[in-house]
BALO-201859 format. One record per residue (C-alpha): residue number from 1; residue in one letter; x, y, z. Coordinates in pm, whole numbers, padded with zeros to 5 digits. Layout:
# residues N
+-----+------+--------+--------+--------+
| seq | type |      u |      v |      w |
+-----+------+--------+--------+--------+
| NUM |    a |      X |      Y |      Z |
...
+-----+------+--------+--------+--------+
***
This chain:
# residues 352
+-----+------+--------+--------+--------+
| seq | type |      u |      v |      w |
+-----+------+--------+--------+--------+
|   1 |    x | -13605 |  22570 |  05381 |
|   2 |    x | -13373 |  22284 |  05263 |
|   3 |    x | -12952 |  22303 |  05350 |
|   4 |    x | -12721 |  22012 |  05319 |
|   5 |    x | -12586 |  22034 |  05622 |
|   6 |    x | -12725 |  22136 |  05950 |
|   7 |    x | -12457 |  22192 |  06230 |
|   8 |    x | -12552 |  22231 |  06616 |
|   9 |    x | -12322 |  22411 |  06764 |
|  10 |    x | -12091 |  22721 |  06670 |
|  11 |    x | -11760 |  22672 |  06898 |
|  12 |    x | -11466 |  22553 |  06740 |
|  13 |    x | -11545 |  22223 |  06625 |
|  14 |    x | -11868 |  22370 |  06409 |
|  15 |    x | -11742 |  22677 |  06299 |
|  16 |    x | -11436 |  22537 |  06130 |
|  17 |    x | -11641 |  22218 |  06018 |
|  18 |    x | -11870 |  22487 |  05898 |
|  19 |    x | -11605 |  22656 |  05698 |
|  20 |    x | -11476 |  22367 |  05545 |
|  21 |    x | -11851 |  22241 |  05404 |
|  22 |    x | -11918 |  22612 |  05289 |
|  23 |    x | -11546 |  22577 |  05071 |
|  24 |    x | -11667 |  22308 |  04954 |
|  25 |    x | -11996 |  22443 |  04812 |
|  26 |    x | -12199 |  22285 |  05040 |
|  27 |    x | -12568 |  22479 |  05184 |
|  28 |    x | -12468 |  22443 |  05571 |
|  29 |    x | -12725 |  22655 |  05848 |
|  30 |    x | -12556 |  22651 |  06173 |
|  31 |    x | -12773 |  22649 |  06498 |
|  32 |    x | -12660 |  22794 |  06813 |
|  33 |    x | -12780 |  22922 |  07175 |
|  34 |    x | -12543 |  23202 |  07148 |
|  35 |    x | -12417 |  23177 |  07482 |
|  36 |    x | -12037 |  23131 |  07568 |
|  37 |    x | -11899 |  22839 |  07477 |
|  38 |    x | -11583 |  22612 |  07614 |
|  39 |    x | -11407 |  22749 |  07303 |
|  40 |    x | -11445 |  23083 |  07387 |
|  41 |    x | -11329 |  23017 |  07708 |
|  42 |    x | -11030 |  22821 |  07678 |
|  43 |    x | -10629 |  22996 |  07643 |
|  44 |    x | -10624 |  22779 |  07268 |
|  45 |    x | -10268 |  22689 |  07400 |
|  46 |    x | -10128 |  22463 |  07146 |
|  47 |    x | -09812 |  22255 |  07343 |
|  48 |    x | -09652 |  22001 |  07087 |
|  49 |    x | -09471 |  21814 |  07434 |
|  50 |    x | -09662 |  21757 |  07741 |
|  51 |    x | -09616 |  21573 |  08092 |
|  52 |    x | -09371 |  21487 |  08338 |
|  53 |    x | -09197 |  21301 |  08086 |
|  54 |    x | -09213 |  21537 |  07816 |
|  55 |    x | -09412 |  21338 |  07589 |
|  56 |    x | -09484 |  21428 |  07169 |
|  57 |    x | -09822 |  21276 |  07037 |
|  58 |    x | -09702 |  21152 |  06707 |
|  59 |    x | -09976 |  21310 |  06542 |
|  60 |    x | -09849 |  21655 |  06645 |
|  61 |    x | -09598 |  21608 |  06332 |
|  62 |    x | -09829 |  21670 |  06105 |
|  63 |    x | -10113 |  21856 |  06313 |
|  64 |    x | -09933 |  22166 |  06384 |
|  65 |    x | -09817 |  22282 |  06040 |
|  66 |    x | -10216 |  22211 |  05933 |
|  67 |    x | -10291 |  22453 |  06194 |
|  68 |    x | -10018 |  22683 |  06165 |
|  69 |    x | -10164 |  22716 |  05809 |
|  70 |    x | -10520 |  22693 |  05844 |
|  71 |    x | -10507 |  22952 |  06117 |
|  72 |    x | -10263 |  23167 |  05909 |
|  73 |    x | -10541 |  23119 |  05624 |
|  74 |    x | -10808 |  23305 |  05818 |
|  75 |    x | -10620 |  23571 |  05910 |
|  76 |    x | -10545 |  23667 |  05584 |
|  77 |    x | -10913 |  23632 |  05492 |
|  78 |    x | -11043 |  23848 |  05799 |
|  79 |    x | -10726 |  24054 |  05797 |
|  80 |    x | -10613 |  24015 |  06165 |
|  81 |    x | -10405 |  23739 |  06380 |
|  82 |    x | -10558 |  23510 |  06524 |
|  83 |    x | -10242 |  23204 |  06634 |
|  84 |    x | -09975 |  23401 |  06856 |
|  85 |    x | -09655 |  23224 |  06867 |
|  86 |    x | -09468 |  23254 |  07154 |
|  87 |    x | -09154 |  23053 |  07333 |
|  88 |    x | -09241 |  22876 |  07615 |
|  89 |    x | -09022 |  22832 |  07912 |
|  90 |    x | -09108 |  22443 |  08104 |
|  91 |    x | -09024 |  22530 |  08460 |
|  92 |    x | -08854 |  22190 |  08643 |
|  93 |    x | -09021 |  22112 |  08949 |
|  94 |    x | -08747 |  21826 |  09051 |
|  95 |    x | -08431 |  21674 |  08883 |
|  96 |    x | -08596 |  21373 |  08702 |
|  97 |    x | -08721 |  21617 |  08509 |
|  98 |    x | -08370 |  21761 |  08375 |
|  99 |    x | -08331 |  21436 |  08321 |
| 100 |    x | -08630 |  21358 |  08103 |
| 101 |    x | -08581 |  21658 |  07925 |
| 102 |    x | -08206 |  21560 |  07819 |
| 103 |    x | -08307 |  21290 |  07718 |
| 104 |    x | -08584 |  21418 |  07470 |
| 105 |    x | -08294 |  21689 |  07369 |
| 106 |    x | -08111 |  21337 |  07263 |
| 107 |    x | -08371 |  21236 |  07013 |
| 108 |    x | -08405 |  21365 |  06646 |
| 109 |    x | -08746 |  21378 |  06656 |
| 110 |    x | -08790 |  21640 |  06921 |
| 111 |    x | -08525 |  21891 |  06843 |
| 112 |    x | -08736 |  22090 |  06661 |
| 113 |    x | -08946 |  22130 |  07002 |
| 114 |    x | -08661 |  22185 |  07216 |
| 115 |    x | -08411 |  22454 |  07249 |
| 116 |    x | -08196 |  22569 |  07566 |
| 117 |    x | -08168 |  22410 |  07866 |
| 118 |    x | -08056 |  22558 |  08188 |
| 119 |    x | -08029 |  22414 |  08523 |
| 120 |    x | -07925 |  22762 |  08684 |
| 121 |    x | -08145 |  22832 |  08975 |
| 122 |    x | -08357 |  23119 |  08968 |
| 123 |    x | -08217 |  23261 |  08635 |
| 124 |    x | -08537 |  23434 |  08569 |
| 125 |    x | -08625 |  23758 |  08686 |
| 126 |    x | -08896 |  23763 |  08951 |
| 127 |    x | -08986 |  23411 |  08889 |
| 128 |    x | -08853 |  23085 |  09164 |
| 129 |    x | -08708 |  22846 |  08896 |
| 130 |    x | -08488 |  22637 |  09143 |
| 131 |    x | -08442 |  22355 |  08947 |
| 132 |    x | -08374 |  22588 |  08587 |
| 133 |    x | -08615 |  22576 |  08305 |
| 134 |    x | -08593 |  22443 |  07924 |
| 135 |    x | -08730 |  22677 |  07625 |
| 136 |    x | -08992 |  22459 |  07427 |
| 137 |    x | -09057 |  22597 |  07050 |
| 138 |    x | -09335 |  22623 |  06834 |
| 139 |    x | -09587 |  22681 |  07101 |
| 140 |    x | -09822 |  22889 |  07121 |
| 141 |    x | -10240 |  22975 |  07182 |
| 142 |    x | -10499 |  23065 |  06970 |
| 143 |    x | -10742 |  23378 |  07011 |
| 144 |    x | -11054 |  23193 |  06984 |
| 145 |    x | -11296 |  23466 |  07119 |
| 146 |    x | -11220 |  23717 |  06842 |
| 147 |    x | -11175 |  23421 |  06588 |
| 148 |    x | -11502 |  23273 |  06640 |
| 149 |    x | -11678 |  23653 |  06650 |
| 150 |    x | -11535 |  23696 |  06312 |
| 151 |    x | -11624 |  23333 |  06185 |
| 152 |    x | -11997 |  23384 |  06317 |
| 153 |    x | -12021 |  23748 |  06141 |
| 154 |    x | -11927 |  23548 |  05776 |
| 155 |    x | -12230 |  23267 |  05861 |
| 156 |    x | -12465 |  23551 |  05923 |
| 157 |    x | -12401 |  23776 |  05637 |
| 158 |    x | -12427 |  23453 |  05425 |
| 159 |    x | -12753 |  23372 |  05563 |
| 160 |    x | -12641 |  23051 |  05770 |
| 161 |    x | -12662 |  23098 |  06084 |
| 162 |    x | -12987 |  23093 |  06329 |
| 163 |    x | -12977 |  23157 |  06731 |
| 164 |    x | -13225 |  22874 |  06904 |
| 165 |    x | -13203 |  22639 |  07177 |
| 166 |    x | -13214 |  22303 |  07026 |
| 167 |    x | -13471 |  22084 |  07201 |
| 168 |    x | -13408 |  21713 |  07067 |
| 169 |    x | -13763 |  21626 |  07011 |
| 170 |    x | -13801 |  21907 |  06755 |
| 171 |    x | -13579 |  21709 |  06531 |
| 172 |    x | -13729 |  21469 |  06326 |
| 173 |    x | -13506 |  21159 |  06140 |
| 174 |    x | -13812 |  21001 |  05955 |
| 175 |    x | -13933 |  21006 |  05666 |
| 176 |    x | -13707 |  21269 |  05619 |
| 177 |    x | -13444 |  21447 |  05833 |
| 178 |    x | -13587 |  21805 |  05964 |
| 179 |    x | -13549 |  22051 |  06239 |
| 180 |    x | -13810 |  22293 |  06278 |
| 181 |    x | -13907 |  22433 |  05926 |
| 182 |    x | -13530 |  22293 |  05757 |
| 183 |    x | -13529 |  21987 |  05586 |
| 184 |    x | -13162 |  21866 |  05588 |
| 185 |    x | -12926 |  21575 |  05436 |
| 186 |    x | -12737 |  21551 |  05749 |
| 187 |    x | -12728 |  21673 |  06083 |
| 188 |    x | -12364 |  21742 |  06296 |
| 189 |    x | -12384 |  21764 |  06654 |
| 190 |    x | -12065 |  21992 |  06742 |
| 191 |    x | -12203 |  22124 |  07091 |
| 192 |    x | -11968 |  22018 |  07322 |
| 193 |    x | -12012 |  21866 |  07666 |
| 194 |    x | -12378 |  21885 |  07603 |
| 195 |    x | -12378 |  21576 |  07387 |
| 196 |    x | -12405 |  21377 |  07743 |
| 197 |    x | -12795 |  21436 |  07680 |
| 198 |    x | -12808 |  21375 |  07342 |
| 199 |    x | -13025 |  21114 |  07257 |
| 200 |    x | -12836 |  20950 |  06995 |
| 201 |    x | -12515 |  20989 |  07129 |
| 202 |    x | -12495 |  21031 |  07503 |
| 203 |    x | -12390 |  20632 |  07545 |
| 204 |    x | -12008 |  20745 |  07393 |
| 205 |    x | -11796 |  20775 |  07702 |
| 206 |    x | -11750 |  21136 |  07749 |
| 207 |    x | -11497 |  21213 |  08077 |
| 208 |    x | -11602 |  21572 |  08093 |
| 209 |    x | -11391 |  21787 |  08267 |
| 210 |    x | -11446 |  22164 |  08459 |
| 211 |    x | -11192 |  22405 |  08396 |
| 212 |    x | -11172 |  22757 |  08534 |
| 213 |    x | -10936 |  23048 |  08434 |
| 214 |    x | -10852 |  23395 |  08558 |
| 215 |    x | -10705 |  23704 |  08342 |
| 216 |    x | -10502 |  23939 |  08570 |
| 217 |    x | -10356 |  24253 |  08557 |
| 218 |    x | -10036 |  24283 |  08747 |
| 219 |    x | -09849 |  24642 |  08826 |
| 220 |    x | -09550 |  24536 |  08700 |
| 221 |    x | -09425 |  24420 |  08329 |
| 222 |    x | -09406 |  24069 |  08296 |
| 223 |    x | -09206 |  23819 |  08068 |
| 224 |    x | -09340 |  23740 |  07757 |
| 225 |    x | -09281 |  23411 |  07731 |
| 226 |    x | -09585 |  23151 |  07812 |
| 227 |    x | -09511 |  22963 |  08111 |
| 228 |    x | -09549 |  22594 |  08241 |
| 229 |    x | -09527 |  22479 |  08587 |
| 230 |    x | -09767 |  22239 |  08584 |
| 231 |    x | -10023 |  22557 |  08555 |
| 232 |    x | -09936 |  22790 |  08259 |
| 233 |    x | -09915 |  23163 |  08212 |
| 234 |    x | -10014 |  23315 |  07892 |
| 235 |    x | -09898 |  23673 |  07873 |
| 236 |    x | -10189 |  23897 |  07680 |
| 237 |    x | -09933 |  24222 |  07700 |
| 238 |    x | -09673 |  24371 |  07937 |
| 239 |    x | -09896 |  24338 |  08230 |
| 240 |    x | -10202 |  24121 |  08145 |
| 241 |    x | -10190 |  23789 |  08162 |
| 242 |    x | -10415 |  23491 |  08170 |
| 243 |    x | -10333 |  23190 |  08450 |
| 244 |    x | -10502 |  22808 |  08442 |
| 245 |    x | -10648 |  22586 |  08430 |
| 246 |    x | -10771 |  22382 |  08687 |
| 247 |    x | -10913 |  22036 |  08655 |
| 248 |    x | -11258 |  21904 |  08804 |
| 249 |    x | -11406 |  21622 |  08707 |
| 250 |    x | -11710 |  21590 |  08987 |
| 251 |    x | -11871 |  21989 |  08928 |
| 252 |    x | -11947 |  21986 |  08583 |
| 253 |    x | -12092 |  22330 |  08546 |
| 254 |    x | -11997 |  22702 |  08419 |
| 255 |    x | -11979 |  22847 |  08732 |
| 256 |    x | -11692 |  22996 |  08803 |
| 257 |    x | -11565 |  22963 |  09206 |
| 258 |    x | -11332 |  23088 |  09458 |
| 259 |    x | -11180 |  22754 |  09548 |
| 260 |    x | -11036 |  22751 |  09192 |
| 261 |    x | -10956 |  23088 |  09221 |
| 262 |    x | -10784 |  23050 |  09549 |
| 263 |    x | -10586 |  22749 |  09396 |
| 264 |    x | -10495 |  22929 |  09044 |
| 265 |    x | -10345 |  23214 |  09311 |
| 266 |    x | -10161 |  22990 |  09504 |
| 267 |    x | -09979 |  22841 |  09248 |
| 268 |    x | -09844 |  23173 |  09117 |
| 269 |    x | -09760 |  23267 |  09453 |
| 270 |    x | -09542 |  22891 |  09414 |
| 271 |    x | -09311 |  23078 |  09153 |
| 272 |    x | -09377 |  23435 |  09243 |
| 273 |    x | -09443 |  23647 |  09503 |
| 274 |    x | -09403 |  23987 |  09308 |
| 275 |    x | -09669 |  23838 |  09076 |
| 276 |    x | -09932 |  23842 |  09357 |
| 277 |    x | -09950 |  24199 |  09330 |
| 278 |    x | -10249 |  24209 |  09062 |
| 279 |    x | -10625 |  24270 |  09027 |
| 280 |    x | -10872 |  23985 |  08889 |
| 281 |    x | -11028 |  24129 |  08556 |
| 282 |    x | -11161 |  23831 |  08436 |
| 283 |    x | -11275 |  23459 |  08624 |
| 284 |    x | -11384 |  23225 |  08382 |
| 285 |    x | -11526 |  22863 |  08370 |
| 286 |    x | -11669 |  22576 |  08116 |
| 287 |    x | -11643 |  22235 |  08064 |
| 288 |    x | -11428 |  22053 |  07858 |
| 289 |    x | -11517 |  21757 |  07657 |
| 290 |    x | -11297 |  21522 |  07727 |
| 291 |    x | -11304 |  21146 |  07613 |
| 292 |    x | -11253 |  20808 |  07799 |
| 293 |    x | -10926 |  20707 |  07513 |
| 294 |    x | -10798 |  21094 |  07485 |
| 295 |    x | -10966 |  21090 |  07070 |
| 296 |    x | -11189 |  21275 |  06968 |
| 297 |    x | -11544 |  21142 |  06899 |
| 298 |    x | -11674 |  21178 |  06511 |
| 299 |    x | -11827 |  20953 |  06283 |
| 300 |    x | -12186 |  20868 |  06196 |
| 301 |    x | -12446 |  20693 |  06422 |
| 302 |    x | -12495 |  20334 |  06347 |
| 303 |    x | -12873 |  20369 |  06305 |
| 304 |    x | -12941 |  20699 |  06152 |
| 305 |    x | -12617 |  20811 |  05921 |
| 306 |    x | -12800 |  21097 |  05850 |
| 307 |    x | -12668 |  21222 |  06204 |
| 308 |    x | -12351 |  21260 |  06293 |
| 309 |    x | -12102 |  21425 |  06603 |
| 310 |    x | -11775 |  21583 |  06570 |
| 311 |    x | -11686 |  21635 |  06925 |
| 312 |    x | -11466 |  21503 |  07208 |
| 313 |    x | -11124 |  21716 |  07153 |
| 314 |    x | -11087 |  21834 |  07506 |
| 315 |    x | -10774 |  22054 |  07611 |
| 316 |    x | -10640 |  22010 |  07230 |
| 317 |    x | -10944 |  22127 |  07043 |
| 318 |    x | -10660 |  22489 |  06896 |
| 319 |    x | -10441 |  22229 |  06770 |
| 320 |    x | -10615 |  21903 |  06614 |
| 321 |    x | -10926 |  22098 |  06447 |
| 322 |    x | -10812 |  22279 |  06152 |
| 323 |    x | -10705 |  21916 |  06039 |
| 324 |    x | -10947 |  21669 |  06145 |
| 325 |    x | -11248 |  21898 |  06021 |
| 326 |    x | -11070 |  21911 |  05674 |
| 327 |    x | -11061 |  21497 |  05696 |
| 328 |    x | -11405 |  21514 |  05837 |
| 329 |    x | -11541 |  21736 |  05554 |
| 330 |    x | -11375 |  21539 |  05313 |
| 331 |    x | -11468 |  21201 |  05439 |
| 332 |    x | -11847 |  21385 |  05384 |
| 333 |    x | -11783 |  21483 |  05049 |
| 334 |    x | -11645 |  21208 |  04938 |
| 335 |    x | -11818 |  20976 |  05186 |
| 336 |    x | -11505 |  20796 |  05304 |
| 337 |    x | -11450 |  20638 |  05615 |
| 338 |    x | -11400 |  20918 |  05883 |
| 339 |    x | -11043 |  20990 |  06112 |
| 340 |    x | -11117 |  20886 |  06466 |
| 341 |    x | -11476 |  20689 |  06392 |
| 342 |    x | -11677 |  20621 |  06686 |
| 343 |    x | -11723 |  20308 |  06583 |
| 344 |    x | -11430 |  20166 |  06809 |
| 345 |    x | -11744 |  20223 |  07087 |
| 346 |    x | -12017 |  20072 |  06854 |
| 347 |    x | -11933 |  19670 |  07025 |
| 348 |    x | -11882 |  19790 |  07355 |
| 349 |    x | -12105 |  20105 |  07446 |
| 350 |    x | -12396 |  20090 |  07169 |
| 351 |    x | -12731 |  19958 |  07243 |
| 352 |    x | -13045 |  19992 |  07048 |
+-----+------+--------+--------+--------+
***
């Protein structure tokens, strides 16, 4: 069998890297283990301003109406939603963050983030906002899960898409480039946090990162607005609601555990005590993979060309895919130098 392209991997990153290729007339055959995935996983909140400081990535500008379209785009191909916009409310924890916030309100390039700001305490109903709250717009999450179901049902109906567990030495880069019984032009490793054993690219400098979630149903409705308070609440319907993430950097497994849970509980209990009334449904864990500069990791390796990764985009995977696997797919096409090339590591973290 002979394909173009031959993509490990079928979260985010190679499913819409996979879509793009397949627009473009390209043969792609995507390889899998079919087991759940850090995209499946994560909320897919998309959060143009971030941090204490209420920071805005410049690249956000022209990242989130890409996705707002590219998302928008699928759902009128597979005829259901798949981005759910919804208001967020940024709870303050002190008053240097009122004052941070003003200041963003201040500046023209973040108006269009920011909307009211109140400094009445506890203006909420049921939650503790002491300090007052600002509304930040154009936020969001994505519904991966059902996304990628209906993304993976389209590569098996067209006949690209095989469930294996890829063992590296099964992949052979010379004479020609082969897996198995597929020949192949190119090979793109999209599989995550497991690219730390990857033989050709395990020397980038991952910073992997364990995060757990919980989905909870509470007796009570609750607001429908997402909210921040340094954990974030993502509200499914009146009284489900999802609750993360935490952040571990030394247990860098899927296993979900109850001193995350414990901590996940603890903070809700920080901003509400009538929300404690709820049953787990759902405890959830993965690994995100992160990357030592916050940039995502994709280019060719400097070797073998042939082989590729599109990887590395962490926490923000909902919001900078649709547009850097468009540039990426492109840059194939057209064979271009790539967005975010990995070879700003090739000096410093590459040896032979």
């Amino acid at each position: 069998m002979q394909t173009d392209f031959l993509i490990i991997g079928q979260g985010l990153a190679g499913s819409l890297l996979a879509w793009e290729l397949i627009k473009r007339n390209y043969k792609v055959v995507i390889i899998d283990n079919g087991l759940e995935n850090a995209s499946q996983v994560a909320a897919g909140l998309i959060n143009p301003i971030t941090g204490q400081r209420f920071v805005k990535s410049p690249e956000v500008d022209y990242l989130l109406p890409a996705a707002k379209k590219y998302y928008a785009d699928l759902s009128t191909v597979f005829k259901q939603a798949f981005y759910i916009e919804k208001t967020m409310l940024r709870l303050f924890k002190n008053p240097s963050e009122i004052e941070a916030a003003n200041k963003r309100l201040s500046q023209a390039n973040y108006q269009r983030y920011l909307g009211q700001l109140s400094t009445a305490p506890n203006s909420l109903s049921n939650i503790n906002t002491p300090f007052g709250f600002i509304e930040q717009n154009q936020t969001g999450y994505l519904l991966t899960k059902p996304l990628l179901a209906c993304l993976k049902a389209f590569f098996i109906t067209n006949q690209c898409y095989q469930k294996a567990i890829i063992d590296y030495q099964d992949i052979q880069v010379t004479p020609v480039l082969r897996w198995r019984n597929i020949t192949a032009q190119h090979i793109v490793f999209c599989e995550g946090y497991h690219a730390i054993n990857n033989p050709w690219f395990s020397w980038l400098p991952f910073q992997l990162v364990k995060g757990e979630i919980l989905t909870l149903r509470h007796s009570m409705p609750i607001s429908d607005n997402i909210l921040n308070f340094g954990n974030w609440i993502i509200p499914l319907d009146k009284q489900l609601f999802r609750i993360g993430a935490t952040f571990d950097r030394e247990n860098i497994n899927n296993i979900p555990t109850e001193l995350a849970k414990n901590s996940l509980i603890k903070s809700l209990q920080s901003i509400s005590l009538s929300l404690t009334n709820n049953n787990v449904i759902n405890h959830q864990a993965n690994v995100r993979p992160c990357t030592l500069d916050k940039q995502p990791f994709i280019g060719h390796h400097p070797l073998h060309p042939q082989l590729s990764i599109f990887n590395g985009f962490g926490a923000k995977g909902s919001l900078q895919l649709p547009w850097y696997s468009q540039q990426f797919a492109e840059a194939l096409f057209k064979k271009i130098p790539v967005p975010s090339s990995i070879n700003r590591y090739y000096a410093t973290h590459f040896t032979a």
